[in-house]
N, C-alpha and C positions, 0 to 999 in steps of 0.2 A: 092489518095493523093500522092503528089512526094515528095522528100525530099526536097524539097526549101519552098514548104508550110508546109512543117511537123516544119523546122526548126522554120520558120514564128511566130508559133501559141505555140511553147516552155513557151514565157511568158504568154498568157493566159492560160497554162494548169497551171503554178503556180500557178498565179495568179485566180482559177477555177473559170476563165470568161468563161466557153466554154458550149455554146447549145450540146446539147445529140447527136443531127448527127454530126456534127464536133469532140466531142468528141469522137467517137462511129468509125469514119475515122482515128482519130490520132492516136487512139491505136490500129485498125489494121496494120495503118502502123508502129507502132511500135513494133508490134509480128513479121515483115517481114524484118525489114531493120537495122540489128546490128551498122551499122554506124550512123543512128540517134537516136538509145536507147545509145551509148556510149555519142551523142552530148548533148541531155536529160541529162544524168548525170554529163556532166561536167556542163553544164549551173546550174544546179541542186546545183550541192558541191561549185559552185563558189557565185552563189545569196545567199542562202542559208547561205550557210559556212560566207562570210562576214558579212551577217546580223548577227550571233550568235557571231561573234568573238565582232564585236561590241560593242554587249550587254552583253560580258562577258557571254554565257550560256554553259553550258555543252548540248553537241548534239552527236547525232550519225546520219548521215544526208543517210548515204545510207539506214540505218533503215526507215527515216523518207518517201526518196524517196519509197521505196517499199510499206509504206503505203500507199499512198499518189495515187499510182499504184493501187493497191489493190483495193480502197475507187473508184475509178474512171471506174473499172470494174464494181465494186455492182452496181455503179449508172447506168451503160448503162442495165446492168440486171434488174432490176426495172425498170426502163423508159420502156425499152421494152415492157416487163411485161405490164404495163398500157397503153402503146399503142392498144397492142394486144388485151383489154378487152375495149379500148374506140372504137377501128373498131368492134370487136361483138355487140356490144350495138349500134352502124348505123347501124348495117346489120340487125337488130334486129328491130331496131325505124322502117328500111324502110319496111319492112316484114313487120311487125305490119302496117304499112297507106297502104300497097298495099294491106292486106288480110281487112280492111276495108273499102277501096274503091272500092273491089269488091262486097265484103258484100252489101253495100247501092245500088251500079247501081242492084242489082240483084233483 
């Protein structure tokens, strides 16, 4: 991912519109490229920050951004996770029909 699509996909990371590869790309590019984890946070304090100022709410928005961060790692660790156990269980389904389809020819 470059930084023009990193910058791109800023609102659906808010907005957590983002499929698991997509998401799973923007946060590596965001462990790698200090100029768009800063553009992240202004986009972040600006959306953010004037939806609370709005609503009159007390916030701590870098707080919220780190969760926000956090909540979006567990999820590519999970997905994974259950990626990794739905390819065992094909390799597994197919194993299972080729040791029965040798089974019957024999």
């Amino acid at each position: 991912m470059d930084c023009k699509e990193f910058e791109r996909l800023i609102p659906d990371f808010m907005g957590k519109k983002m499929d698991h590869y997509t998401m799973k790309s923007f946060m590596g590019h965001l462990d790698r490229c200090a100029d768009c984890r800063e553009e992240l946070i202004i986009q972040f304090l600006v959306t953010e920050g004037i939806q609370r100022l709005e609503d009159g709410n007390v916030f701590d928005l870098q707080k919220e951004l780190d969760l926000r961060l956090e909540e979006a790692k567990r999820g590519i660790r999970f997905r994974g996770r259950i990626l990794q156990v739905v390819f065992a269980m094909q390799i597994l389904a197919v194993s299972l029909m080729a040791g029965i389809a040798v089974w019957i020819l024999l």
